[in-house]
N, C-alpha and C positions, 0 to 999 in steps of 0.2 A: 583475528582481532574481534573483540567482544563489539557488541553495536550497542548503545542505551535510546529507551523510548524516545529522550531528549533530541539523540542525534536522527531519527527519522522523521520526528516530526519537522526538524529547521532543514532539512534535506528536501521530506515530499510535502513540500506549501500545498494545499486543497487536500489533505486527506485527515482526517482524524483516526488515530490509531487507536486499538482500545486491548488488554490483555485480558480473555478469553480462556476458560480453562481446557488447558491442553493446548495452547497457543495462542495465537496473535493474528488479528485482523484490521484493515484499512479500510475505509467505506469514506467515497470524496464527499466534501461536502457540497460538491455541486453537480447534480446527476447528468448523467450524462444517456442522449438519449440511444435502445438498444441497437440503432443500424450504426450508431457511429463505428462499431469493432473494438472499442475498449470498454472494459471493465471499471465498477462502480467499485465493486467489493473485491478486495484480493487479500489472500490468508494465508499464512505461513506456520509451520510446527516452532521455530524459531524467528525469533527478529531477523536475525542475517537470512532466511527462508527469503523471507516477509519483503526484505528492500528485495532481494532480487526479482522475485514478482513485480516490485512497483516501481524497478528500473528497465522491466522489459514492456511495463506501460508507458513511460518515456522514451522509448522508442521506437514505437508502435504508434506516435501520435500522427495523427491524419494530415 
């Protein structure tokens, strides 16, 4: 199933997504400091790459 920019962004609230040549990246918009264990920036070759990266920072939350 194809993913659009639309359906990631109303999926992961606090990230802004942005397409980057040769892929796609997320950067939260609210940092997060680096001893928490999660990731600020996460990037993928494709969007469907892209949410899985930003569905294993959802479950990885503290």
């Amino acid at each position: 199933m194809q993913v659009t920019v639309a359906q990631v962004i109303g999926a992961f609230l606090g990230w802004q997504v942005y397409d980057l040549a040769g892929g796609w990246a997320a950067v939260r918009t609210n940092l997060l400091p680096r001893a928490s264990g999660l990731s600020n920036v996460r990037c993928g070759e494709t969007l469907e790459e892209l949410v899985r990266h930003l569905e294993s920072e959802t479950r990885h939350r503290p």
